[in-house]
N, C-alpha and C positions, 0 to 999 in steps of 0.2 A: 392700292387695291388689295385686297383682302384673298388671298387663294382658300381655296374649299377645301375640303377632305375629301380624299376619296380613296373609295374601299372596293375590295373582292366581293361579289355574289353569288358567282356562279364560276365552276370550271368542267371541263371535258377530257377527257383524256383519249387517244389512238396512240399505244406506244408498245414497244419492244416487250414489256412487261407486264401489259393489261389493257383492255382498249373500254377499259374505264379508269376513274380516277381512286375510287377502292380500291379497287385489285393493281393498278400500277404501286398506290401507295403500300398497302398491304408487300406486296411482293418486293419495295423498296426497302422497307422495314427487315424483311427478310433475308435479303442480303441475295436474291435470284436474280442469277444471269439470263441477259435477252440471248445472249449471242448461239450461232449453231449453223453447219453449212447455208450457202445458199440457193435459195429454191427460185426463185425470181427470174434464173438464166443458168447454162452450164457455165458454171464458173472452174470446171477442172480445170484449164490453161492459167490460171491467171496466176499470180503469186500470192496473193489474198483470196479465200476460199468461201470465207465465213462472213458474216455480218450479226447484225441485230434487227431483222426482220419484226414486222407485223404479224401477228399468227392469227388465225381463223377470222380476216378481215375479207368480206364479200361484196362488193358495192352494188353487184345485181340486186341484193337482197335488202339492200338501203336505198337506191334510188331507181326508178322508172328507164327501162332500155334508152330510151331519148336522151335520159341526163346525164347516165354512162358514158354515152360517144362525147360528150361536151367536155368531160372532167377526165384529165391526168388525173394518176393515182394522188399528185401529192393534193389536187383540191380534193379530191372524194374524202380522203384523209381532214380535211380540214374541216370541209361540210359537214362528215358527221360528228369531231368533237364541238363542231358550234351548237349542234343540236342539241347534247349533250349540255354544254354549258349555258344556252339560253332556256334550255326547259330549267336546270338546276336553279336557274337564279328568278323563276316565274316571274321573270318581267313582261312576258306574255301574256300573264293571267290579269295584269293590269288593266281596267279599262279605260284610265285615262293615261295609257302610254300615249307619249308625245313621238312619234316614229322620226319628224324632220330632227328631233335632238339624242339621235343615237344613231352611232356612227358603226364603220368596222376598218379595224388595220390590224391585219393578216400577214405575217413575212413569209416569205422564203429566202435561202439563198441562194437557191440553181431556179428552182419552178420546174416545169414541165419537162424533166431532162429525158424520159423517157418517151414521150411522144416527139421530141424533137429529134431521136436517136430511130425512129419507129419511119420518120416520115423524111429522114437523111436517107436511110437506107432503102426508102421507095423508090427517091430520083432516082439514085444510083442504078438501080435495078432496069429502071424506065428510060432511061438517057435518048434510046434510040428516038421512042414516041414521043418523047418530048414531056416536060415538066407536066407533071397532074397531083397535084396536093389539093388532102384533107381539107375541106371549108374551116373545119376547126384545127387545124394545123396551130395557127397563131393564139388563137384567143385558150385555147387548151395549154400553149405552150408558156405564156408569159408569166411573172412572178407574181403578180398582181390580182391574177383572175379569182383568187379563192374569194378574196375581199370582198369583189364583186358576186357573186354567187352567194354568197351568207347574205348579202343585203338585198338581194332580187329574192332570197329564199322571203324572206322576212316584213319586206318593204322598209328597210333604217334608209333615212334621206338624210344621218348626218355624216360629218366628215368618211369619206372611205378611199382609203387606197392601200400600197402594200412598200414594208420597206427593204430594204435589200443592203446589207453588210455584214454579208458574209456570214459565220459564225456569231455573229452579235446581231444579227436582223433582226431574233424576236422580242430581245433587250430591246432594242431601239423600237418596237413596234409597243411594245408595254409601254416605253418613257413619254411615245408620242402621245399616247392615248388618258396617260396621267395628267399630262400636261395640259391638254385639251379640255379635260373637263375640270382640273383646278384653274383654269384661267375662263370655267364660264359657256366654253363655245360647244358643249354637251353633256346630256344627262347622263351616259351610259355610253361606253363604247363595247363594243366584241373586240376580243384584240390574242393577240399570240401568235405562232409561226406554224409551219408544216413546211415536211419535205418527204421525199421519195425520192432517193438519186443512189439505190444499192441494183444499176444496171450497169452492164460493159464500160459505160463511155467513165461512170461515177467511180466505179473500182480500179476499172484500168487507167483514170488518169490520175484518182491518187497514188496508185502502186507507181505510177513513174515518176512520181513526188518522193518515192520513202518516205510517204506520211504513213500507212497503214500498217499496222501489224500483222505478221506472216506467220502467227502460232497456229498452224490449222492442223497439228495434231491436238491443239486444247484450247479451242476457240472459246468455251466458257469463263476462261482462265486469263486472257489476250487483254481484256483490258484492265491495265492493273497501275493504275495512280501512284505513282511516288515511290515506286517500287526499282531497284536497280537492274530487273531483268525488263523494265517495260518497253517496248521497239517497235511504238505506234499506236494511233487509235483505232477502234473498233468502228466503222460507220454503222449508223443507224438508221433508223425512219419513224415517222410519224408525223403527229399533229399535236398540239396542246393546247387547247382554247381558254380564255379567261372571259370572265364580265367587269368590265371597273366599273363604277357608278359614284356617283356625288354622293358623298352623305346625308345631307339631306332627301334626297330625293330616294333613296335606299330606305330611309329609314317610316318617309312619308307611307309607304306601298306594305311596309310592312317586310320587309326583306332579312333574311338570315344575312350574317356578316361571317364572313372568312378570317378576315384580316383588312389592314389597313395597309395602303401603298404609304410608302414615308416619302421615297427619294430615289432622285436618278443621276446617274453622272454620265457620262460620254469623252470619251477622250480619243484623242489619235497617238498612236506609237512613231508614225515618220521617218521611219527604218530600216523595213525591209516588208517585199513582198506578201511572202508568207510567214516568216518567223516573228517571233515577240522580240519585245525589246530585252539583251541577256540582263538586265537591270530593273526590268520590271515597268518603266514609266511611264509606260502610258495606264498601264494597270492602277499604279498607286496615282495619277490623276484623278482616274475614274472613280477611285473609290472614294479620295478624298470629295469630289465634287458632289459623291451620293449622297457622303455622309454629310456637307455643311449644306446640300438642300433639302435635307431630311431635317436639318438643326439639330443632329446628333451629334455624340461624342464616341470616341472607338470604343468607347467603355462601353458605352448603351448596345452593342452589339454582342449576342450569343455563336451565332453561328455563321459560317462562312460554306455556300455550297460553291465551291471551287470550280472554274473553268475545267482543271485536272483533264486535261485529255489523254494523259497516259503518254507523251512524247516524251522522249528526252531531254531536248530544252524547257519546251512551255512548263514545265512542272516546275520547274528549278527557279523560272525567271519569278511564277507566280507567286509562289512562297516568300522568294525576295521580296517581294512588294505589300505582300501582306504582313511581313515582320515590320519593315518599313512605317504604314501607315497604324499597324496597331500598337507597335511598340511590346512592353512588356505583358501588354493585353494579350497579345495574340497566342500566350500560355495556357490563359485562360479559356480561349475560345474550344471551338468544334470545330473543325474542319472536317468537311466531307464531298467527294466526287462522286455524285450518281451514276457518273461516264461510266463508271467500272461495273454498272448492272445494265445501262439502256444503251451502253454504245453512247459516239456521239450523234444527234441528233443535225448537226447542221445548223442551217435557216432555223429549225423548230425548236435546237437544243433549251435557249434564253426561257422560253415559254414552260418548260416543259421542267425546269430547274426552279421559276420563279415558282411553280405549282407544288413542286416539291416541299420548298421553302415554307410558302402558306402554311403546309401540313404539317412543317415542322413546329412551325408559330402554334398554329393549333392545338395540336397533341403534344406539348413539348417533347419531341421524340425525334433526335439528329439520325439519320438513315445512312449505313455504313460505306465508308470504301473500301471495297471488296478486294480478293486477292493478292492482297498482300501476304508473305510468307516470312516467318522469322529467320533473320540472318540474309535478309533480300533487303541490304540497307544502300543507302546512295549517301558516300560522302558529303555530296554537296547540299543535302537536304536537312534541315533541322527535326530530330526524331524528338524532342522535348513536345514538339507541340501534338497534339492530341487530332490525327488522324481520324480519328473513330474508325480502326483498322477492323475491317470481318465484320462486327457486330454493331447494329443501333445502340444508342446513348438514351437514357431517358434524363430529362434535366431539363429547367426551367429555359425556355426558347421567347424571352422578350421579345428579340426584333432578330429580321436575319438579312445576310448578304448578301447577292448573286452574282457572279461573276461571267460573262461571256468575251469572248474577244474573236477576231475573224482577221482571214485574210485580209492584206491591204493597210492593215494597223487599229484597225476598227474595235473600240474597247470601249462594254456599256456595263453599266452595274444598276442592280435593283435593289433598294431595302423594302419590305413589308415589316410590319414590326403587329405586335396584338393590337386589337380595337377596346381602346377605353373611348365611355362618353367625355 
């Protein structure tokens, strides 16, 4: 059987940096931090102060009172970058769109953490009278529901659900969706992640982790990749929608092209709850997997947008893995963490990275990690390879690499590479 092509149409963006896909990119180029107290709750008690917030996002003013009470922040988040991404790619404007062959998968990796933190603390409240929860308690609360909602917006009858791994869910939502429509069983899917989980339950249960970083006299500054003073990630929020579509059927309608999806890999680490493996291997699985289902070579690879969450370990392990699988290539390459301008995004991160990526195919323009400072070096870290520390790179961006990984051992990679006929 003969697999399709299939390419980018349309993207959306709701992120820390721009709650469009210009101004995220723009501001990523720029090297602008999302981070800055947070306004979402008092977070004065807490040991992490700051995040990477959505700024001037209103959902009153994007959907009807009724739709509101229905949608968590992180679907509102997600509905309006699909808006964004299905008007971008006017497959709407089609008249012979086929709607049974177009699908949606949407990750998260918490879902509705704040409606479930909203309507814990009602029981609790109500004990005496006895249980009275929200009708939409559940359907608001689940990982799944955005899925569903872009495709009730829309009427898509093809595949739709939502996947869930953690930090790599919107990887695994991208791969699923690749996959689908190179093997035939749709035209087009909507696909990427969203998340919202910068409340109490989100902050205070990664500060009891020691995953987050405590710099809250320089929260702009906090997340800093590869760096020896870095002592946690930044959490973040948003949404980041994509269009994949079959080549063919893209090029039938007349559709602008982004970029081309090459390959995906998926791997498990099998070692530990929340840490990487200190050896990298589930990493260098994934990437290897991406790159012999792309039918590429490490050589064919420009740039690597790094998981980089700014931890301690995970930095270290990543590197390892990516010297590993590129060899002497990986001298050659780009490396760069967008974590260090949006925060980590979660569920939404994979989506929001592979969008970045695109852009970078695009414009051949690698977008910087940021904060780093000289003489702020980590033994264990190889400084030969090219960070693209503070400042964008401009250079030819053939194909790029995306790295995500999550809790559990969960490790997915995406290549996009340019669209030749």
């Amino acid at each position: 059987m003969e697999l399709k092509r299939v390419v980018v149409t349309g993207m959306g963006a709701i992120t820390p940096i721009g709650n469009d896909v210009e101004t995220a990119w723009t501001n990523a180029k720029n090297g602008v931090s999302g981070a800055g107290p947070i306004t979402h709750f008092d977070a004065s008690k807490f040991k992490t102060q700051f995040a990477c917030e959505v700024k001037d996002f209103n959902g009153n003013e994007l959907f009807d009172r009724k739709k509101v009470r229905q949608l968590d922040l992180y679907a509102q988040y997600a509905l309006a970058a699909a808006r964004q991404a299905v008007e971008d790619s006017k497959i709407e404007e089609d008249p012979n769109v086929n709607r049974d062959r177009i699908g949606v998968i949407v990750a998260a990796g918490i879902g509705g953490l704040h409606t479930f933190e909203e309507e814990a603390g009602y029981y609790a409240l109500n004990e005496d009278k006895g249980p009275k929860y929200n009708p939409f308690f559940i359907p608001k609360m689940i990982a799944d529901i955005a899925s569903g909602h872009i495709s009730m917006e829309y009427g898509y009858h093809g595949p739709n659900f939502g996947t869930v791994s953690a930090c790599a869910s919107s990887n695994n939502a991208i791969i699923d969706a690749f996959n689908l429509i190179r093997l035939g069983k749709a035209d087009a899917i909507v696909t990427g992640g969203a998340e919202a989980a910068i409340f109490p339950a989100g902050v205070g249960g990664f500060n009891s982790m020691h995953a987050l970083s405590t710099r809250n006299d320089s929260p702009e500054t906090a997340s800093r990749p590869f760096s020896k003073s870095r002592d946690g990630f930044v959490m973040g929020e948003g949404s980041v929608v994509l269009v994949l579509e079959e080549l063919e059927h893209a090029k039938a309608r007349g559709a602008k092209i982004y970029a081309e999806v090459a390959g995906g890999g998926l791997s498990a680490d099998a070692y530990h709850l929340t840490a990487t493996h200190p050896e990298g291997l589930g990493a260098i699985l994934a990437m290897r997997n991406a790159l012999e289902d792309a039918g590429m070579k490490p050589e064919d690879i420009d740039y690597i947008n790094v998981h980089g969450t700014s931890t301690p370990v995970g930095d270290i392990s990543e590197i390892k893995a990516i010297k590993e699988v590129f060899g002497d290539h990986a001298y050659d390459l780009n490396i760069s963490s967008t974590k260090s301008m949006t925060g980590h995004l979660l569920g939404a991160t994979g989506a929001m990275e592979a969008m970045f990526s695109v852009k970078a195919v695009q414009d051949n323009i690698v977008p910087p990690t940021i904060n780093h400072e000289e003489g702020d070096e980590d033994e264990e870290i190889d400084y030969k390879l090219n960070f693209t520390f503070n400042r964008a790179q401009e250079r030819p961006v053939r194909a790029a690499l995306s790295n995500s990984f999550g809790f559990g051992g969960h490790n997915a990679t995406v290549i996009v590479k340019k669209y030749e006929e």
